[in-house]
Short mmCIF file of the C-alpha atoms (twelve columns), coordinates in Angstrom:
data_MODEL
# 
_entry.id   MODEL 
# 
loop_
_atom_site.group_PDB 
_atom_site.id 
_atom_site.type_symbol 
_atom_site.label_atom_id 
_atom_site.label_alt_id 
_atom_site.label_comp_id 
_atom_site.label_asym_id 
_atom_site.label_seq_id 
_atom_site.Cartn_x 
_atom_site.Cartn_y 
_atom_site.Cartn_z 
_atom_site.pdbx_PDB_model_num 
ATOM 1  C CA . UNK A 1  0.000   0.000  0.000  1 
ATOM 2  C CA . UNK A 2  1.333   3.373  -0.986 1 
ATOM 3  C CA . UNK A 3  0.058   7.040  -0.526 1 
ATOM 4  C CA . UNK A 4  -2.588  5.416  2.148  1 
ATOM 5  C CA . UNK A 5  -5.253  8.454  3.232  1 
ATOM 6  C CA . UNK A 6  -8.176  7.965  5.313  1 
ATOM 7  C CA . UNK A 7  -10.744 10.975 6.122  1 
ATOM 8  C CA . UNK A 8  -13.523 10.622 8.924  1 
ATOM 9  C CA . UNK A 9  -16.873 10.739 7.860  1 
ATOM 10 C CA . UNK A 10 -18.850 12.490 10.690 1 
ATOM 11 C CA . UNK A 11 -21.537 13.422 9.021  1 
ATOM 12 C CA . UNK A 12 -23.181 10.002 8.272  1 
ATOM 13 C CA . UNK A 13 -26.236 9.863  10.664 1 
ATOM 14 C CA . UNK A 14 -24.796 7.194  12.992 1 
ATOM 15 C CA . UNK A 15 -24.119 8.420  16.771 1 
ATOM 16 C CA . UNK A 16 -20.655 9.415  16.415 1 
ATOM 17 C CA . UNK A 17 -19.977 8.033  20.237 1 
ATOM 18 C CA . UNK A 18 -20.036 4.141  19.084 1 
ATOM 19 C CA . UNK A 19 -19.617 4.086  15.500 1 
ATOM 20 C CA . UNK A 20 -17.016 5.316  13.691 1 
ATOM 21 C CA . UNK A 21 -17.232 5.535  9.290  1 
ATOM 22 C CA . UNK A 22 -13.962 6.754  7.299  1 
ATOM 23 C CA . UNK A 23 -13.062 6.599  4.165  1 
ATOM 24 C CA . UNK A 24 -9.754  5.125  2.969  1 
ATOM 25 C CA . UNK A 25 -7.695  5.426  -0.578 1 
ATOM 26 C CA . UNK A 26 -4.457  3.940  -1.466 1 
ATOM 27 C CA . UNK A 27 -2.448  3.247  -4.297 1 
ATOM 28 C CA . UNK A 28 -1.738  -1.277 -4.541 1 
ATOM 29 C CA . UNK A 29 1.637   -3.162 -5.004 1 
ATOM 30 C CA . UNK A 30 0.200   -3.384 -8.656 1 
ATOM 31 C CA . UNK A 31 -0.192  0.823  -9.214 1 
ATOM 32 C CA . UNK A 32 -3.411  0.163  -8.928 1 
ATOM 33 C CA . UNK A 33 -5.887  3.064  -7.095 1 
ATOM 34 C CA . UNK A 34 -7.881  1.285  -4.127 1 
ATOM 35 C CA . UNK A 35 -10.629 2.772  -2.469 1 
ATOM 36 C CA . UNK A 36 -13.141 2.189  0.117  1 
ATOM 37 C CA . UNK A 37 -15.616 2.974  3.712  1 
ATOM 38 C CA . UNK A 38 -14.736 1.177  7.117  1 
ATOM 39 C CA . UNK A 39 -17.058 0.993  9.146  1 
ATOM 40 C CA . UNK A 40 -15.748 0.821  13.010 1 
ATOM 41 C CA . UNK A 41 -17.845 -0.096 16.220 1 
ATOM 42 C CA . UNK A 42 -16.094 1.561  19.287 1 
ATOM 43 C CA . UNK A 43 -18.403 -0.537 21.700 1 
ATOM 44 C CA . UNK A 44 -17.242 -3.869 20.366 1 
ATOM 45 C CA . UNK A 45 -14.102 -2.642 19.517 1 
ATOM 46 C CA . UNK A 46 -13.882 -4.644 15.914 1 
ATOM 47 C CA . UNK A 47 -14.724 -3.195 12.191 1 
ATOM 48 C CA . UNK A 48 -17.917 -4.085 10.698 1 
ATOM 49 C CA . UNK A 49 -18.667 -5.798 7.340  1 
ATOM 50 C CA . UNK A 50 -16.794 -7.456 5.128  1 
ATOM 51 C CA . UNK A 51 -13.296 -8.694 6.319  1 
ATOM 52 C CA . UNK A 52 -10.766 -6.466 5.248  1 
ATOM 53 C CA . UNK A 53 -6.677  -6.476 4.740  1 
ATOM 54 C CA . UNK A 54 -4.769  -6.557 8.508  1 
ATOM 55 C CA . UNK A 55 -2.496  -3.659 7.246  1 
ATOM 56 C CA . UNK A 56 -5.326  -1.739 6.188  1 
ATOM 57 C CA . UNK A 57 -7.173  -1.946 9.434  1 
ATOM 58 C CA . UNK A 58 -4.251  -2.206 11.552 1 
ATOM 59 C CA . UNK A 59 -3.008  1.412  9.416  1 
ATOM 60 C CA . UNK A 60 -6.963  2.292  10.359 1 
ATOM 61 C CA . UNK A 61 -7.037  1.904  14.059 1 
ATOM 62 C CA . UNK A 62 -3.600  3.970  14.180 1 
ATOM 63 C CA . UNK A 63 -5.474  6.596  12.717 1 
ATOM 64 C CA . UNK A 64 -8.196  6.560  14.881 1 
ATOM 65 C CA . UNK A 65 -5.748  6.352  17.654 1 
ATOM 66 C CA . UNK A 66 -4.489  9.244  17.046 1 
ATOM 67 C CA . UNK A 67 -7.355  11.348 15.866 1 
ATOM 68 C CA . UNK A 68 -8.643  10.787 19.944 1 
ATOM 69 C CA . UNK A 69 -11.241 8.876  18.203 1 
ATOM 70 C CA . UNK A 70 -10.417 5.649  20.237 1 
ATOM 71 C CA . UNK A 71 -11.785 5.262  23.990 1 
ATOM 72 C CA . UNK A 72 -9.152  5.393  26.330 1 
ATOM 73 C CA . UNK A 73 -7.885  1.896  27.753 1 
ATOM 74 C CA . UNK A 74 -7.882  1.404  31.423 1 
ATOM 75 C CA . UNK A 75 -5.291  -0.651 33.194 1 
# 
């Protein structure tokens, strides 16, 4: 993945304190232009839908990480 972006998408009707929608675009291995929404579920703590690419989500919960849009962890 090259050139990964991802933008929040606040404005899509869901409550914005347990769900979480961003979009994501990245260039492939193959110079090929990927796009796509995640969906994330701060309650369960897991992305929603169809199973996506570990480095993708992985690169995704950085993101929210440090946007401050992941709870805190207690411990």
């Amino acid at each position: 993945m090259r050139n990964l972006k991802f933008e929040l998408f606040d404005n899509s009707g869901l409550p914005s304190d347990s769900r979480v929608l961003m979009f994501y675009c990245f260039d492939s291995d193959d110079n090929l232009p990927r796009s796509g929404i995640l969906h994330y579920h701060l309650g369960e703590g897991r992305f929603l839908g169809p199973q996506r690419d570990q480095e993708l989500k992985a690169a995704a919960l950085d993101f929210l990480g440090r946007c401050g849009r992941l709870p805190a962890t207690t411990g």
